[in-house]
N, C-alpha and C positions, 0 to 999 in steps of 0.2 A: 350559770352552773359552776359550781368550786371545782376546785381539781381533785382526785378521787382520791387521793391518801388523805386532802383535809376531810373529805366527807366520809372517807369510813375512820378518823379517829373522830370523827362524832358520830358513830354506827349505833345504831340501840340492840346489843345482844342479846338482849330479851325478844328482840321483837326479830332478830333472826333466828333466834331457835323455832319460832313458828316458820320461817320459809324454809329452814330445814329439813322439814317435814317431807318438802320435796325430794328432797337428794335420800331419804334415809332408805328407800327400797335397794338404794347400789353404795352408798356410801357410811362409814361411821366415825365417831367420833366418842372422844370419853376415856376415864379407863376401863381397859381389858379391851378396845375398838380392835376389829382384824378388819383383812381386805372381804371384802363381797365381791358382786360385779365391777366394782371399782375402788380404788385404794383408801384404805381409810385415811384420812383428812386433820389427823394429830399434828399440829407441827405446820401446816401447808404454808400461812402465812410467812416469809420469807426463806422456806425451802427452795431446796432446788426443782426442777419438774422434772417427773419421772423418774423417781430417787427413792421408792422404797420398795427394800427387796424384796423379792420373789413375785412382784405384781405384773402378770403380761400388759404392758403399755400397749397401743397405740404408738406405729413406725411411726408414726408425724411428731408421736408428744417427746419419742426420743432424741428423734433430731433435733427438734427444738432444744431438750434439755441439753444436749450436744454444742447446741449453739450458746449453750449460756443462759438460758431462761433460769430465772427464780420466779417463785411465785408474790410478786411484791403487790400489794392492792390495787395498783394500780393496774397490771396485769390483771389480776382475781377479776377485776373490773372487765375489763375489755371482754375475757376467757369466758363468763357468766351474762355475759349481755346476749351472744348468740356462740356456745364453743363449737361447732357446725362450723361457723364463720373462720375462725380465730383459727383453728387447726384443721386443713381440711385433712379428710380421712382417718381422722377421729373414729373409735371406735363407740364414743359415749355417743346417748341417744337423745338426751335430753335439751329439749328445742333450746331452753336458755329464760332470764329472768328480765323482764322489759323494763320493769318499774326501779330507774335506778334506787330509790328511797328502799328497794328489798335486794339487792345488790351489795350497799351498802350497810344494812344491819345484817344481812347474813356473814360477810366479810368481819364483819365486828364480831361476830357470834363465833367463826372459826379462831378469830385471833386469839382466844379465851380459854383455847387446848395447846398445850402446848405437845411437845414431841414427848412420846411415854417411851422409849427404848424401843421405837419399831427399827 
């Protein structure tokens, strides 16, 4: 298995905009993206967690970001494999993505927005 920042800069963003698909009932991305049930995701790839304004977090995802958390892909990785696991008392609901190979192209596919002025 490679270690997860070489396999998401080999991520195919085309083929994570299809597991995207997933996240888009709570999450967006693009321009003109605002928050939903969850923050929009412009920028995430090395932001900090729980950094953009006006979004009620999750106390777990602030402490974290309290502690220092950026969202580095290697993280993305961990946080999207089960985030239930990763931060307990997490507010998000979404069991998490098994198949690292869609892990790693969705991580490729967020890389691709950058931050729009949220």
């Amino acid at each position: 298995m490679l270690a997860p920042i070489t396999v998401a800069a080999e991520g195919d963003a085309e083929a994570g905009e299809k597991v995207f698909r997933k996240c888009k009932a709570c999450h967006a991305v693009g321009e003109g993206a605002e928050n939903k049930v969850g923050p929009m995701l412009n920028g995430i790839v090395g932001r900090q967690a729980a950094s953009i304004e006006g979004f009620g977090y999750s106390p777990v995802l602030i402490g974290l970001s309290e502690d220092g958390l950026v969202w580095t892909p290697e993280e993305l990785d961990v946080f999207l494999t089960k985030p239930r696991d990763y931060a307990k008392g997490i507010k998000m609901t979404f069991a998490g993505l098994r198949k690292e190979e869609d892990r790693v192209n969705i991580i490729a596919y967020l890389a691709t927005f950058e931050d729009q002025g949220s």
